[in-house]
Backbone as JSON, one array per atom type, in Angstrom:
{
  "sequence": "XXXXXXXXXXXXXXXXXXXXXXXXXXXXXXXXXXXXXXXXXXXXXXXXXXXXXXXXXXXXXXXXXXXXXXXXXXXXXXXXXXXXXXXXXXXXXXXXXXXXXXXXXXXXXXXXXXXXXXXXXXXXXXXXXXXXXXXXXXXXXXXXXXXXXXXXXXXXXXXXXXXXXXXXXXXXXXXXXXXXXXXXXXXXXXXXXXXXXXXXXXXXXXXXXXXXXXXXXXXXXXXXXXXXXXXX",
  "N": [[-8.04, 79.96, 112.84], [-5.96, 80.28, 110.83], [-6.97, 82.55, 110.09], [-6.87, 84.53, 111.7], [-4.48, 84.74, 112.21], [-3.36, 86.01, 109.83], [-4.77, 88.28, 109.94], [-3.64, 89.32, 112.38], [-1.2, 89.77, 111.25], [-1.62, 91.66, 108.9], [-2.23, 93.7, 110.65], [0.32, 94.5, 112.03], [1.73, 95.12, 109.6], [0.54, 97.48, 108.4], [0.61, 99.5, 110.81], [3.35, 99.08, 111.11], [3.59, 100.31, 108.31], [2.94, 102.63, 108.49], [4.23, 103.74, 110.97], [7.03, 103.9, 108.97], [6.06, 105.76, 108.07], [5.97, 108.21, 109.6], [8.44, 107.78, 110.61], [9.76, 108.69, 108.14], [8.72, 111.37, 108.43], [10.07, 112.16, 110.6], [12.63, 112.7, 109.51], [12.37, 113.87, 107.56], [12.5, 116.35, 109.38], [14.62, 116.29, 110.62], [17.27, 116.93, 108.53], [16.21, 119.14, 107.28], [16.26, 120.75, 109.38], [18.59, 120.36, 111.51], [21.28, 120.3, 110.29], [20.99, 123.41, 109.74], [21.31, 124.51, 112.54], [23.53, 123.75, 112.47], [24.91, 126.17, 111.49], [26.08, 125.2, 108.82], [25.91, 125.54, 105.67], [22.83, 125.53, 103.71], [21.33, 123.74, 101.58], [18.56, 123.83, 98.94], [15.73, 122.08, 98.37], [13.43, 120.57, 96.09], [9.8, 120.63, 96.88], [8.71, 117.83, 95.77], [11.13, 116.22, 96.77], [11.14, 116.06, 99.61], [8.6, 114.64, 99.63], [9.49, 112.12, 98.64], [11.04, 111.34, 100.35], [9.69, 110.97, 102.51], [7.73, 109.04, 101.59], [9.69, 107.15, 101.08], [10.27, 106.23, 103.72], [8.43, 105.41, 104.68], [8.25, 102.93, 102.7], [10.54, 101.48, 103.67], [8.98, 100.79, 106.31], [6.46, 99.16, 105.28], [8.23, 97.2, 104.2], [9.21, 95.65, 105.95], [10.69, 92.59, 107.31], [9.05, 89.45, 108.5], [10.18, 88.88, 110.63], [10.88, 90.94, 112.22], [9.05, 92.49, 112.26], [7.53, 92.26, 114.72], [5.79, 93.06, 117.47], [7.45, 93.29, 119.37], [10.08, 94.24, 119.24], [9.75, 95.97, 116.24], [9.1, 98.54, 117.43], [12.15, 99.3, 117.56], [13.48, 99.04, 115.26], [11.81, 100.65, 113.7], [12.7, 103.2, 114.68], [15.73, 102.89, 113.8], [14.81, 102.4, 111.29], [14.17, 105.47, 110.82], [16.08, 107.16, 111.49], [18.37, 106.3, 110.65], [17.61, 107.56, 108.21], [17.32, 109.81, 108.15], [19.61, 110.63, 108.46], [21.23, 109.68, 105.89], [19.86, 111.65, 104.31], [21.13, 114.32, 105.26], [23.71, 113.82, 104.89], [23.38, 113.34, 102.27], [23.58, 115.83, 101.37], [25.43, 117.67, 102.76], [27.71, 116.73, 103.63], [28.09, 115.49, 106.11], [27.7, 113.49, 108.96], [26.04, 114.44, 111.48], [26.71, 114.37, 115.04], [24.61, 114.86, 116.99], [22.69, 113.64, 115.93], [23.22, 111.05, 115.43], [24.53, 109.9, 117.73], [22.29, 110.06, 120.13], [20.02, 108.51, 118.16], [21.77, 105.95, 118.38], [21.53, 105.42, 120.95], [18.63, 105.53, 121.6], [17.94, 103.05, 120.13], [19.28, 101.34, 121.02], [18.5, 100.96, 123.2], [15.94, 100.52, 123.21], [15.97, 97.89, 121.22], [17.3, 96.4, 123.22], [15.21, 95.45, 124.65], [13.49, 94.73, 122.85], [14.5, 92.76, 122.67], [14.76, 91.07, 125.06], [11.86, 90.74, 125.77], [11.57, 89.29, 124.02], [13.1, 87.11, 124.56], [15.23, 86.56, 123.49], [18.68, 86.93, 124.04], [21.5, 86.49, 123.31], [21.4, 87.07, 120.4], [21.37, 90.17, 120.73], [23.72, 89.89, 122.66], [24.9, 89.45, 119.8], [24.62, 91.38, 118.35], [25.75, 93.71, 119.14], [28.41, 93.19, 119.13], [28.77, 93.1, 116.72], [27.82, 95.76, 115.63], [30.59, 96.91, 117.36], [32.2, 95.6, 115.26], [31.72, 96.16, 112.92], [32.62, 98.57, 112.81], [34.85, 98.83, 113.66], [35.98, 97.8, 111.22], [35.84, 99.56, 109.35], [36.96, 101.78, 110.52], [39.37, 100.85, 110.21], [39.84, 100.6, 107.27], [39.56, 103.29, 106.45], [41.93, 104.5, 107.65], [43.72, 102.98, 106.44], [43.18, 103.45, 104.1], [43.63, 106.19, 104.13], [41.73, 108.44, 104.52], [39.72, 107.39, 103.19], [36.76, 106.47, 104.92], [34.93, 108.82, 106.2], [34.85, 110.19, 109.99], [32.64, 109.92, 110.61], [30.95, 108.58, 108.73], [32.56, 106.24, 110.4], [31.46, 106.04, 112.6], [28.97, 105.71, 112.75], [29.09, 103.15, 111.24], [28.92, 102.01, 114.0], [25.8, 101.65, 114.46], [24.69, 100.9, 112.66], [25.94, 98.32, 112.6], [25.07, 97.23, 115.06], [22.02, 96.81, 114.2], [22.3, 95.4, 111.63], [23.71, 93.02, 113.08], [22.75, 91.94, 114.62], [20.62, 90.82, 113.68], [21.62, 88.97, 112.68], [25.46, 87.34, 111.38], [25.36, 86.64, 109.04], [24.1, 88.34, 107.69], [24.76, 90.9, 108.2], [27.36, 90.82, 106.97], [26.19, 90.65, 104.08], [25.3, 93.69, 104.51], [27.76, 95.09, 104.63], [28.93, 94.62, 102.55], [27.17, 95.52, 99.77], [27.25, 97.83, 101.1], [30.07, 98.72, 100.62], [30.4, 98.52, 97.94], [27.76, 100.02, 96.18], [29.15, 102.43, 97.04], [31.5, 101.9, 96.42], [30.69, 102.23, 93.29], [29.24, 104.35, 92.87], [31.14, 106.4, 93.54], [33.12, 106.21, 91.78], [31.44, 106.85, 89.05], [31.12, 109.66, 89.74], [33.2, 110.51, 89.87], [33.98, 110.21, 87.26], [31.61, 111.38, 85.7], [31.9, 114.34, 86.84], [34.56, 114.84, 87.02], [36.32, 115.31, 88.61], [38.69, 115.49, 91.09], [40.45, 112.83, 93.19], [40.67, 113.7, 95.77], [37.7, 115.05, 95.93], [34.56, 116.02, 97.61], [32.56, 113.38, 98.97], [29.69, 111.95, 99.86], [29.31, 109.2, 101.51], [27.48, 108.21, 103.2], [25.31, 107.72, 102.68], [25.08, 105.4, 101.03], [25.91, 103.31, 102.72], [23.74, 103.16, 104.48], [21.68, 102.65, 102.52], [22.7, 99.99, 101.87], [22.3, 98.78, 104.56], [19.7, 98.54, 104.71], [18.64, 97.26, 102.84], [19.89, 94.78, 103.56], [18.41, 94.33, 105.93], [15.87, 94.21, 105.09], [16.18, 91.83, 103.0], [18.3, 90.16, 103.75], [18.62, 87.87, 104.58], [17.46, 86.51, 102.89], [19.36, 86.78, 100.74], [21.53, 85.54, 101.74], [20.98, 82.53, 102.02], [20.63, 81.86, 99.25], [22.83, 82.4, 98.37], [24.59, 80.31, 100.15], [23.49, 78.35, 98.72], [23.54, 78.46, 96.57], [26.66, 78.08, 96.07]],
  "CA": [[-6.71, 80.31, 113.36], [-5.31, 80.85, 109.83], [-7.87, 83.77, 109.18], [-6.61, 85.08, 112.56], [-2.59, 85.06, 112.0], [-3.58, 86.77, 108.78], [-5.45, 89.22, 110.73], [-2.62, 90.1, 113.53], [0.08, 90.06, 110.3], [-1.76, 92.95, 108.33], [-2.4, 94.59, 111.73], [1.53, 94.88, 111.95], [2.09, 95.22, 108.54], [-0.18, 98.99, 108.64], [1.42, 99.85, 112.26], [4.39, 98.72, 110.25], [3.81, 101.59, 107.17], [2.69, 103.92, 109.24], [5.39, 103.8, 111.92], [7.58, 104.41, 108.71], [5.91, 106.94, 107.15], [6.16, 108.93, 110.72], [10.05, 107.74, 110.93], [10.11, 110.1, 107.33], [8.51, 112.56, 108.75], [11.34, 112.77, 111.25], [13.86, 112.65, 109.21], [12.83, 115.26, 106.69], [12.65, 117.33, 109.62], [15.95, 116.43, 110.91], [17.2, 117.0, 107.29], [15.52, 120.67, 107.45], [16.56, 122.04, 110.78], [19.72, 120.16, 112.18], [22.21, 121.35, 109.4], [21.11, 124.99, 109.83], [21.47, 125.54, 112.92], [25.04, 124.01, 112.82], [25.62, 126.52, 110.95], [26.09, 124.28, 107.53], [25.43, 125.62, 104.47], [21.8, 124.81, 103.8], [21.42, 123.2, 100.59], [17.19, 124.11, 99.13], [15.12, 121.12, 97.97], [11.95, 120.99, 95.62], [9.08, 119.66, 98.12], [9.04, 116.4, 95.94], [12.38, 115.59, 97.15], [10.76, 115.67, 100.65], [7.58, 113.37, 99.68], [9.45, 111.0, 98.21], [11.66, 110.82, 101.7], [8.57, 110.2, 103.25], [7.03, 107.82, 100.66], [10.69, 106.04, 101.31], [10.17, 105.66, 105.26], [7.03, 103.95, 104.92], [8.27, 101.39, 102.06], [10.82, 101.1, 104.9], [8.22, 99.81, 106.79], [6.02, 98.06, 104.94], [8.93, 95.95, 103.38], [10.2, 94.72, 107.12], [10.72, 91.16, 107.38], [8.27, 89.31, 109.83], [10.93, 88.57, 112.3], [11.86, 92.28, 112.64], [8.16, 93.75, 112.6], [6.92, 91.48, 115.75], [4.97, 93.62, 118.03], [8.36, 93.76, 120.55], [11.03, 94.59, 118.29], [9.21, 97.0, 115.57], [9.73, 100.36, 117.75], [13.6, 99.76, 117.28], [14.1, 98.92, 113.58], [11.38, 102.16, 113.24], [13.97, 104.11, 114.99], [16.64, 102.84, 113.04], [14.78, 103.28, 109.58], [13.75, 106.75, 110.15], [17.06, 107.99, 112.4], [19.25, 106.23, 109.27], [17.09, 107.97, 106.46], [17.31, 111.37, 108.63], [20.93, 110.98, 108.4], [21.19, 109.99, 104.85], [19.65, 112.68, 103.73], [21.69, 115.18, 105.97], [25.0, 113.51, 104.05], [23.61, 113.8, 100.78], [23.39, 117.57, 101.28], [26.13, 118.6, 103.43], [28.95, 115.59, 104.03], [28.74, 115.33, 107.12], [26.83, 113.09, 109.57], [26.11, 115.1, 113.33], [26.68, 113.43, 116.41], [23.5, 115.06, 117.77], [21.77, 112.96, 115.53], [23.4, 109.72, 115.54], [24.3, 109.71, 119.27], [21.28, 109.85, 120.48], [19.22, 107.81, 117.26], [22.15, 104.84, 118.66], [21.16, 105.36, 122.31], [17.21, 105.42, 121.86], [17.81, 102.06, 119.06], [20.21, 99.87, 121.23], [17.5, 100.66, 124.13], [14.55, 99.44, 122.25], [16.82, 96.83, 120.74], [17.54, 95.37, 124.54], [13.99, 96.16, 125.48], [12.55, 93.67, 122.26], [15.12, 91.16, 122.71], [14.49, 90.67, 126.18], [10.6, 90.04, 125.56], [11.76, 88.12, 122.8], [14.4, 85.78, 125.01], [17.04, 86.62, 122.51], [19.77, 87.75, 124.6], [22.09, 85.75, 122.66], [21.36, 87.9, 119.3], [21.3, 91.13, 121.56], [25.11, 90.26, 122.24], [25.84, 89.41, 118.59], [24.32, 93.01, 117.92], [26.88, 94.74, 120.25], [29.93, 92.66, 118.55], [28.4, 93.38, 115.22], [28.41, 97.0, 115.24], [31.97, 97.16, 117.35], [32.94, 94.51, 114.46], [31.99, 97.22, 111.63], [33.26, 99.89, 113.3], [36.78, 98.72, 113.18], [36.37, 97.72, 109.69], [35.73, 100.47, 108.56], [38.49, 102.35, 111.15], [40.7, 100.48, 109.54], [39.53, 100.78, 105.78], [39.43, 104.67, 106.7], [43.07, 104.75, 108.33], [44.59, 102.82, 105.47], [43.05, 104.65, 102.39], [43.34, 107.76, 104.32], [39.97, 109.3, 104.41], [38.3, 106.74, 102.22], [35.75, 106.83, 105.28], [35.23, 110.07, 106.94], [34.53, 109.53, 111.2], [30.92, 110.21, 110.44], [30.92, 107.35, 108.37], [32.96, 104.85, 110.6], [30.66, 106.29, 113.89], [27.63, 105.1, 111.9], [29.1, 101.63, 111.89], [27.92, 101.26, 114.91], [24.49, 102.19, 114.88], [24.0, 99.71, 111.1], [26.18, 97.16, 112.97], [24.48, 96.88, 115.73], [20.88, 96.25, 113.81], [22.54, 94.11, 111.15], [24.39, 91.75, 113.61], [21.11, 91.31, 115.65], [19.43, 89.53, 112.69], [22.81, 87.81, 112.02], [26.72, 87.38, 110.95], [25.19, 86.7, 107.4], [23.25, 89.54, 107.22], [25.74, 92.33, 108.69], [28.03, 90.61, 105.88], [25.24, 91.46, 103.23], [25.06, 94.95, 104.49], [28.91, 95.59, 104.45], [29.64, 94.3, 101.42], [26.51, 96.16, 99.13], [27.54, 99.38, 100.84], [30.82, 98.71, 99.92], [29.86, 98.13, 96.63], [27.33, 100.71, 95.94], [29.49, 103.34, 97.44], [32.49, 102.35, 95.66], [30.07, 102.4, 92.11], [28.85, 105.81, 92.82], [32.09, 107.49, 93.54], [33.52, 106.14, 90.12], [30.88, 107.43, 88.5], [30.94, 110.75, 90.03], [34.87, 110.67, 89.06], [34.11, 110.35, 85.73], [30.93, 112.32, 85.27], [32.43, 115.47, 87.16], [35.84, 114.86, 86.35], [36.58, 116.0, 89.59], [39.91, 114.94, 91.52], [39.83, 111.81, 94.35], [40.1, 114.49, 96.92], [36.43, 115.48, 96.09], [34.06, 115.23, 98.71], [31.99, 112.72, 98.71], [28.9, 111.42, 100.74], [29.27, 107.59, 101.91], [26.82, 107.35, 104.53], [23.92, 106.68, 102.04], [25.6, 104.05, 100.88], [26.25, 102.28, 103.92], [22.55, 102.73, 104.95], [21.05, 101.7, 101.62], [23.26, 98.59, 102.32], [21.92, 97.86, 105.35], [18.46, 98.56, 104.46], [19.06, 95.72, 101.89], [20.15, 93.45, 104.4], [17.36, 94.13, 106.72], [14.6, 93.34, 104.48], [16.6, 90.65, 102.22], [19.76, 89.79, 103.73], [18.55, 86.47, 105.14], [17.15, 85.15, 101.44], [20.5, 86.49, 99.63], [22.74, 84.62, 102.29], [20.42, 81.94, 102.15], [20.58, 81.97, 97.91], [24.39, 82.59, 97.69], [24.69, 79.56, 100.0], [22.89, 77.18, 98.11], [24.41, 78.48, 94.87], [27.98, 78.1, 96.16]],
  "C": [[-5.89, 81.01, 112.28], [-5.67, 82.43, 110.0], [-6.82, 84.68, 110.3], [-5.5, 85.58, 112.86], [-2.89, 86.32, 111.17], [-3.91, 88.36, 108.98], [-4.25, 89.96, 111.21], [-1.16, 90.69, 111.93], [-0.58, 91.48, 109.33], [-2.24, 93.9, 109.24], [-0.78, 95.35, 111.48], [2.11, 95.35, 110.72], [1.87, 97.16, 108.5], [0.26, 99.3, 110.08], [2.42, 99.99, 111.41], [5.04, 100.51, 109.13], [3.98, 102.68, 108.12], [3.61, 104.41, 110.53], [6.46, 104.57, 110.59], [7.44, 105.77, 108.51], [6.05, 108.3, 108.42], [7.91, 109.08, 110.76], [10.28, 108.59, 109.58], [9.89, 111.03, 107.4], [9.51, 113.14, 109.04], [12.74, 112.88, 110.69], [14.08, 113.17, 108.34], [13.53, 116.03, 108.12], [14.2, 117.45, 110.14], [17.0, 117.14, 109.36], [17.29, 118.93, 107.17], [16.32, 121.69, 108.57], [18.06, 121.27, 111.47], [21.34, 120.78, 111.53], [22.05, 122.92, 109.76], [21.35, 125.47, 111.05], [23.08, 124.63, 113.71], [25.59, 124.76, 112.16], [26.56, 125.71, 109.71], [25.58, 124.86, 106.71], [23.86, 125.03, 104.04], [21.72, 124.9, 101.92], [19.18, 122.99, 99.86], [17.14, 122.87, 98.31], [13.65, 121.36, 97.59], [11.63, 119.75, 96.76], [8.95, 118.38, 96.99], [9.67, 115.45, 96.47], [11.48, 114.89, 98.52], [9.73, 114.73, 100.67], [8.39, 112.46, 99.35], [10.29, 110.71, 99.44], [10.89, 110.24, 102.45], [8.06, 108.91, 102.61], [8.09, 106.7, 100.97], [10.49, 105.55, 102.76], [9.02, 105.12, 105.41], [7.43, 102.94, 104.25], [9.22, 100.63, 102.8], [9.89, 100.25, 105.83], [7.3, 98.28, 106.46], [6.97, 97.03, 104.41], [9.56, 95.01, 105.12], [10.31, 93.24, 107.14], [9.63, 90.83, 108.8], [8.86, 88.79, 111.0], [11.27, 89.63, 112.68], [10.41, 92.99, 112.78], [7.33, 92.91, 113.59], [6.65, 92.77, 116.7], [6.86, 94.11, 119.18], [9.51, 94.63, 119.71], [10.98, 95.54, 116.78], [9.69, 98.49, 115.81], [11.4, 100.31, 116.88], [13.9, 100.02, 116.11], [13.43, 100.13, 113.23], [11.96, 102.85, 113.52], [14.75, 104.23, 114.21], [16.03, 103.3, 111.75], [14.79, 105.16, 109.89], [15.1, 107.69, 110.75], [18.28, 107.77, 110.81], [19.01, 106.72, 108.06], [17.72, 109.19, 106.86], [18.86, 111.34, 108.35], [21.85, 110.47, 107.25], [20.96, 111.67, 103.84], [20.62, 113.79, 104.33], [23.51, 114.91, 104.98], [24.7, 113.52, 102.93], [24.08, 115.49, 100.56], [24.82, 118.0, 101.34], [27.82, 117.48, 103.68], [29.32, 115.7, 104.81], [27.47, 114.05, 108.12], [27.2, 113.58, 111.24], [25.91, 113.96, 114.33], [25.46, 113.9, 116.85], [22.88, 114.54, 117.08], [22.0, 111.5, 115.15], [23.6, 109.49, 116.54], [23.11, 109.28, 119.78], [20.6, 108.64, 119.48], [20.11, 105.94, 118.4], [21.74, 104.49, 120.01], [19.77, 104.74, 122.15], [17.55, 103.08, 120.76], [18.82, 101.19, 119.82], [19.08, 99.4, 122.71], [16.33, 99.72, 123.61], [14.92, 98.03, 122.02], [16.95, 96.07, 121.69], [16.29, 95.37, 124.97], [13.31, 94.79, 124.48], [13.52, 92.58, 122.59], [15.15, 90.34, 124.03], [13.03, 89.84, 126.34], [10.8, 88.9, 124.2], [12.33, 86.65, 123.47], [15.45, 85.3, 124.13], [18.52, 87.14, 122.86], [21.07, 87.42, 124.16], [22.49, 86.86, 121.07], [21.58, 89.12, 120.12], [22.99, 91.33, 121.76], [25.78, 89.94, 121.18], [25.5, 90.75, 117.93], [25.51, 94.0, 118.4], [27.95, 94.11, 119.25], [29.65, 92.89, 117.32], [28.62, 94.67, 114.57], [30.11, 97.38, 115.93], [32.9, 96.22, 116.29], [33.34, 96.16, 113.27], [32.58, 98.41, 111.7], [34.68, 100.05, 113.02], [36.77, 98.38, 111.61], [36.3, 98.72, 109.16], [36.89, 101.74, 109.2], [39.13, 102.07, 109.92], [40.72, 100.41, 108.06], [40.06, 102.28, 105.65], [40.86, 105.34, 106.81], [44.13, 104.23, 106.77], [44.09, 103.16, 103.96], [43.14, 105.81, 102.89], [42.44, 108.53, 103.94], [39.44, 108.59, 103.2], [37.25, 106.49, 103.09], [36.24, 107.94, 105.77], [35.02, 109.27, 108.46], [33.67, 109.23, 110.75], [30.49, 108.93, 109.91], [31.37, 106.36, 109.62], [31.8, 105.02, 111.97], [29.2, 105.54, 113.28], [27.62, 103.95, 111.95], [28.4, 101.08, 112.9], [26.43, 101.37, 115.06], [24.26, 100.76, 113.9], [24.9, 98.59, 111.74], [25.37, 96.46, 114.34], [22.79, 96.15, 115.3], [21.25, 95.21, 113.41], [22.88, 92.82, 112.32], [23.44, 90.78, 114.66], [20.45, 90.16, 115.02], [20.77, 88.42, 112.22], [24.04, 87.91, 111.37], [26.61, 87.41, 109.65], [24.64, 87.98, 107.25], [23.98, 90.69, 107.66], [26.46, 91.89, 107.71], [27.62, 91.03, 104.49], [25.55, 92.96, 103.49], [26.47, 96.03, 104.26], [29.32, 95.6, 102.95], [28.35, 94.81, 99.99], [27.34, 97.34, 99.71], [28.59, 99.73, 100.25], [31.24, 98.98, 98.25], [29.33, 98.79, 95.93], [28.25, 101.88, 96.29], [30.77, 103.04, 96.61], [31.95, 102.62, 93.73], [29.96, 103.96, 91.75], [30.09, 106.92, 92.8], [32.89, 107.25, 92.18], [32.75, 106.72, 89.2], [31.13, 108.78, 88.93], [32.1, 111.15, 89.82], [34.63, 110.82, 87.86], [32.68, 111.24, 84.86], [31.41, 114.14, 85.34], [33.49, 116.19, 86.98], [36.31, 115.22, 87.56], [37.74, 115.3, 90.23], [39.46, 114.12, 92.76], [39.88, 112.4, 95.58], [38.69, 115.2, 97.3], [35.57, 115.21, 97.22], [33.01, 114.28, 98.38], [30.86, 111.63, 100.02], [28.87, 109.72, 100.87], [28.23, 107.32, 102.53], [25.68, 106.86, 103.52], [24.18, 105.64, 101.68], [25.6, 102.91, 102.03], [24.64, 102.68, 104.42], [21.73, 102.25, 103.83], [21.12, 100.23, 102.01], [22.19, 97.85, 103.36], [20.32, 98.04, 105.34], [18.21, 97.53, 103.8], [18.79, 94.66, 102.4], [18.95, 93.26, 105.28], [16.23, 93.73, 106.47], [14.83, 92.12, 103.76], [18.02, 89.46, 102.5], [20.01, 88.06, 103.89], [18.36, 85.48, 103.63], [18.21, 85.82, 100.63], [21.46, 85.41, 100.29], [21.82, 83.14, 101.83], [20.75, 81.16, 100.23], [22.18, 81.93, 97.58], [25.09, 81.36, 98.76], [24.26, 77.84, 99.48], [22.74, 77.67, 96.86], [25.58, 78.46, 94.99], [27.96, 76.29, 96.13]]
}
């Protein structure tokens, strides 16, 4: 029976990679072709850049947690990694994140998302997913509204897509993912103040931040909450 778990778990595990390493495919190509033909400035990249995007959407995979790469619930979070890398990368470049590519990525990923949690009989998590991303959404509204463009939309629209995953796996773990991006994103723009010298009206890409974050949370969020309450 052991041998046999063992078995089905490095079945999923390789499904797992290989689901990512497909979700980097898509998200060079988004990356490649959705900027240009909004008319965006296209910004050229040595092809390493692009392997290592790919090389990142598989460790995406292979790192999933085994409550998130279960045979029902796998498609979605592969959605989400490779729709949230595709639109990383698109904000490193250009600072912006397109509705034609988060619209849709949130549509296909809340489907899936109701689609595993149903075969799961999690309908319970399913509506703490929905209140999770309209949770982050306003936080970050309202972060956005009262620093005046300390998020852009693009950013707070994104909320929902990373609140909706996080809040699925849990209130601790959407808390993890807010509070790294937070974190990392306010690190990076200090630095980039003081390397560039550049004034706080500079522009400045957030969304990687806020999907690092919740990339974080999705593979670890459960053993930091887990660790930071049983060190409190």
């Amino acid at each position: 029976m052991i041998l046999v778990s063992t078995e089905v778990s490095m079945a999923l595990r390789l499904v797992a990679t290989l689901g990512g390493l497909s979700g980097g495919l898509v998200a060079v190509w988004l990356a490649q072709t959705i900027p240009p033909r909004m008319e965006v400035e296209h910004r050229p990249r040595p092809t390493w850049w692009w392997a290592f995007a790919i090389f990142v959407g598989g460790a995406f995979g292979w790192l999933l947690p085994d409550s998130v790469s279960a045979w029902a619930l796998l498609p979605a979070f592969l959605v989400f990694g490779g729709a949230t890398l595709g639109i990383a990368l698109i904000d490193l470049d250009h600072q912006l994140i397109p509705n034609r590519v988060l619209f849709p990525a949130l549509g296909a990923g809340a489907v899936l998302l109701a689609g595993g949690a149903l075969i799961e009989g999690d309908v319970t998590a399913l509506v703490r997913g929905v209140l999770g991303g309209l949770t982050y959404f306003l936080i970050l509204l309202i972060i956005g509204l009262a620093a005046r463009g300390g998020f852009g939309m693009g950013d707070v629209k994104l909320a929902l897509l990373l609140g909706l995953f996080l809040g699925y796996l849990g209130w601790g773990v959407l808390t993890v993912g807010a509070v790294l991006a937070i974190l990392l994103g306010g690190v990076a723009s200090i630095l980039l103040l003081v390397v560039t010298r550049s004034g706080r009206n500079a522009k400045f890409a957030y969304g990687p931040y806020l999907v690092a974050g919740s990339w974080v949370a999705v593979m670890w969020g459960e053993q930091l909450v887990d660790w930071y309450l049983g060190a409190s």
